[in-house]
C-alpha positions in Angstrom: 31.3 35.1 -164.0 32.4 36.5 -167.4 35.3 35.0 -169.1 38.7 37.0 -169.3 39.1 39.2 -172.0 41.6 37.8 -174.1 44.3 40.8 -175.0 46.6 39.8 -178.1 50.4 39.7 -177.7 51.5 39.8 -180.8 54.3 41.1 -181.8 54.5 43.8 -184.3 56.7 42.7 -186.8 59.4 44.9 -188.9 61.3 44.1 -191.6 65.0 45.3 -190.6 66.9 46.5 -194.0 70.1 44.7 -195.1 73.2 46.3 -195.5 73.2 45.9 -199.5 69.7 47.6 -199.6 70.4 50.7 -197.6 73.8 50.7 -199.6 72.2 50.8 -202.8 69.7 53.5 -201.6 72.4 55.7 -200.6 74.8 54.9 -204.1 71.1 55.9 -205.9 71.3 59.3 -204.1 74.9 60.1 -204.7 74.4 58.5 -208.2 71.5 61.4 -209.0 73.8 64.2 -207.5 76.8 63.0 -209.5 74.1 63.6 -212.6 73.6 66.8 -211.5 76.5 67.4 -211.4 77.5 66.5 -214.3 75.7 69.5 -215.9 77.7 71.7 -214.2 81.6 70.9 -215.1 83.2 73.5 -212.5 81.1 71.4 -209.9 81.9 68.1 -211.2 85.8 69.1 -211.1 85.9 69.9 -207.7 84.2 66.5 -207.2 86.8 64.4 -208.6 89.8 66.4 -206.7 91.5 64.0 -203.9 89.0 66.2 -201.6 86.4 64.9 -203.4 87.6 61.1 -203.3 87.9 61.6 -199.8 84.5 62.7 -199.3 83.4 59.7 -201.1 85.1 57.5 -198.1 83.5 59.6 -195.6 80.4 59.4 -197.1 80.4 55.2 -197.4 81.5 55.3 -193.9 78.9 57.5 -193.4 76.3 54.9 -194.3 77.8 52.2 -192.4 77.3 54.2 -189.7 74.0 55.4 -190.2 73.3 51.9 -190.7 74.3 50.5 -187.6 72.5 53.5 -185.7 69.1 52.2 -187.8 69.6 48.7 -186.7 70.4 49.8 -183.1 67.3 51.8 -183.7 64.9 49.2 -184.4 66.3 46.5 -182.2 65.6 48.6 -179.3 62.1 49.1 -180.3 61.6 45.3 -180.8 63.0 45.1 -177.3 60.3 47.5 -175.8 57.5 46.0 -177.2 58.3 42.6 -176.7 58.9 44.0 -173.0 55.6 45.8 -173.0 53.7 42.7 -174.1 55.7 40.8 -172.3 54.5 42.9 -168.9 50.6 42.7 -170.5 50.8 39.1 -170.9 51.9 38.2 -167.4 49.6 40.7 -166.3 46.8 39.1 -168.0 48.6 35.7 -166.7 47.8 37.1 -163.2 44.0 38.3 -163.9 43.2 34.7 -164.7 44.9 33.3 -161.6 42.8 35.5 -159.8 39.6 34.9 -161.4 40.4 30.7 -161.0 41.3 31.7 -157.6 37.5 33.0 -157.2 35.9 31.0 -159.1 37.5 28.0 -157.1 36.2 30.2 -154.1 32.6 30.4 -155.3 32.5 26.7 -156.1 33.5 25.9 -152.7 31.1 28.1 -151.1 28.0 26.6 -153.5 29.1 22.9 -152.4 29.2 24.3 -148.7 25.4 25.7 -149.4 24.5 22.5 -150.9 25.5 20.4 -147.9 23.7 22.7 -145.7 20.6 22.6 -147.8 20.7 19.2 -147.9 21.3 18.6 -143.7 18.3 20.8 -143.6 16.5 18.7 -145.5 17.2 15.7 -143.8 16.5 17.4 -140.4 13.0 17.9 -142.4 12.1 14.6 -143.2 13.2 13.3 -140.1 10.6 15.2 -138.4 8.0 14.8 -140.7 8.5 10.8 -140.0 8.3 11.8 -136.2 5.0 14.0 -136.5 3.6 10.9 -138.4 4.3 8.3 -136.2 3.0 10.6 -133.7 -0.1 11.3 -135.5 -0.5 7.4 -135.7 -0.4 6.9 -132.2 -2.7 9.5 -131.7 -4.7 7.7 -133.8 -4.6 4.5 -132.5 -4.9 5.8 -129.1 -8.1 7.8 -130.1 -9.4 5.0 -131.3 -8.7 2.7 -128.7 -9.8 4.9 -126.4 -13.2 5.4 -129.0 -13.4 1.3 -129.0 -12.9 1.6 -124.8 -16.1 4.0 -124.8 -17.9 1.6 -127.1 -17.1 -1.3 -124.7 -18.1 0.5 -121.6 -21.3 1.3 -123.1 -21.8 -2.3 -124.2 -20.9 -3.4 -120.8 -23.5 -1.1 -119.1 -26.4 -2.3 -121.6 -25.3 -5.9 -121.1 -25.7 -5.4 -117.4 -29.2 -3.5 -117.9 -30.4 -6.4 -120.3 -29.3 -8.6 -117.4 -31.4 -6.8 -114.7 -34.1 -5.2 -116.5 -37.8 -6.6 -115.9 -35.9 -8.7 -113.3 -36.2 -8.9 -109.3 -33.6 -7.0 -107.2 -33.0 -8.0 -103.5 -31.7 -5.4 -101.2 -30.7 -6.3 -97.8 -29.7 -4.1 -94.5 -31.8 -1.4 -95.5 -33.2 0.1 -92.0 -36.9 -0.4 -91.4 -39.0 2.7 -92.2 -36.2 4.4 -94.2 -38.2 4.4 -97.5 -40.9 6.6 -96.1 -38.2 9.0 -95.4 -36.0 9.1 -98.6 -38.4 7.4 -101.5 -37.2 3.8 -102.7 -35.8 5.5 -105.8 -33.6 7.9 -104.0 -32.5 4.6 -101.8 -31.8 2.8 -105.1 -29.7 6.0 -106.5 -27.5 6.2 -103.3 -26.7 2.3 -103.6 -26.0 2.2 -107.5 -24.0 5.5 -106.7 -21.9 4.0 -104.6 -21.0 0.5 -106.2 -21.3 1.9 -110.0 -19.8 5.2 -110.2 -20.1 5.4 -113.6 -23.8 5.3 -113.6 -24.0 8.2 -112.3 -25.4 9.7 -115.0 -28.9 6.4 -115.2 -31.8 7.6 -114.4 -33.5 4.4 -113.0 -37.1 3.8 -112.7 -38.5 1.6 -109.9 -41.5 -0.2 -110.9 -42.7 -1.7 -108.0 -40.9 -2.3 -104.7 -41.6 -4.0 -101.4 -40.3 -5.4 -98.2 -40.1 -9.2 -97.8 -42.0 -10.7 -96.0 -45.1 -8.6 -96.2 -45.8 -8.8 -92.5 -43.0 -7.2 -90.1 -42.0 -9.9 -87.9 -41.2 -7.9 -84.4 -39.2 -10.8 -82.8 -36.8 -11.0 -86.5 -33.3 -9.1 -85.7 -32.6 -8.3 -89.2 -34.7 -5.8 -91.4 -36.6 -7.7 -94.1 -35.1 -7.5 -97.4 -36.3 -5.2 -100.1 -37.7 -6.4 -103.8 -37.5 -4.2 -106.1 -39.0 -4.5 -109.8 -37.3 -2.4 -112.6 -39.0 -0.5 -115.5 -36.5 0.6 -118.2 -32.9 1.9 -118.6 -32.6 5.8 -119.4 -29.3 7.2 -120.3 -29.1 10.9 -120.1 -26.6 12.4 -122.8 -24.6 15.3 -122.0 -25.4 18.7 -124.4 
């Protein structure tokens, strides 16, 4: 905001005449007229008559008067302008009210802005801190749920090194059924059901058999089944 123009209130200053001064002036004129006269002796008669002695009164009261009237004169125009400035100066006096008035304004409205600005800001950081602890969890979570995965897997190896190349017994398997369905497809069904994870192993049988060879007619039970594994084969999605 510019700064108030600063308007001066001085005074202009006059020199009011004394009474001796103007006295003298006038005594100069009628001092040069009286000269004047002199070269004229008719004229200079008539101006030492009584009349003229009278005139002479008149005339000194005549410049007492004149002089009063001129100090009256300039008084008064001291007393306007020190009126006029005096109505400048408190106008001016009000201006710069005003402009502290909205200047006090402004400031209050920038410190307002400020404290918004900075309760936004603070809103801001706050949930930046929220979306990072969030993305940490994600994180973590991802990875416990990558280290999960990893554990499975190791589980499901652990478990073929543990029956690979090794002999599995199947029991309650219905005579005759693998000439129907294919020992593999029996296998599937079974691993299907207990494991369902697995469902994606494709097994291989290497050999199977019942046990004992011979079918023993008089035996209530089915014999059990052998069965011989090959190798584990995971089949991995596209």
């Amino acid at each position: 905001m510019p700064a108030p123009r600063k308007h001066s209130t001085a005074v202009p200053r006059q020199t009011l005449p004394s009474h001796r001064e103007y006295t003298t002036t006038k005594r100069k004129k009628t001092t040069s007229k009286m000269k004047k006269l002199g070269n004229h002796p008719q004229l200079l008669q008539q101006e030492n008559s009584p009349n003229a002695l009278n005139n002479e009164t008149d005339l000194c009261s005549l410049i007492d008067l004149e002089f009063k009237k001129e100090i009256g004169k300039i008084l008064k125009e001291l007393r306007e302008d020190m009126t006029s400035n005096a109505d400048a100066l408190r106008k001016e006096l009000e201006n710069i009210r005003r402009s502290q008035e909205k200047l006090g304004n402004s400031f209050a409205e920038i410190q307002t802005e400020l404290g918004a600005v900075k309760t936004r800001m603070n809103n801001a950081e706050e949930r930046i801190s929220d979306v990072e602890d969030r993305t940490m969890e994600i994180t973590q979570t991802g990875q416990q749920t990558e280290n999960q995965i990893k554990k499975q897997e190791s589980s499901i190896r652990d478990l073929w090194d543990n029956i690979k190349w090794a002999n599995l017994y199947k029991i309650g398997i219905p005579e005759g059924v693998e000439k129907d369905k294919g020992m593999e497809n029996i296998f599937e069904e079974i691993i299907a059901g207990i494991f369902p994870n697995l469902k994606d192993t494709e097994f291989r049988i290497q050999e199977a058999q019942r046990a004992p060879h011979k079918l023993n007619p008089n035996r209530p039970t089915p014999r059990h089944i052998i069965i011989k594994m090959a190798k584990l084969m995971i089949r991995r999605g596209s």
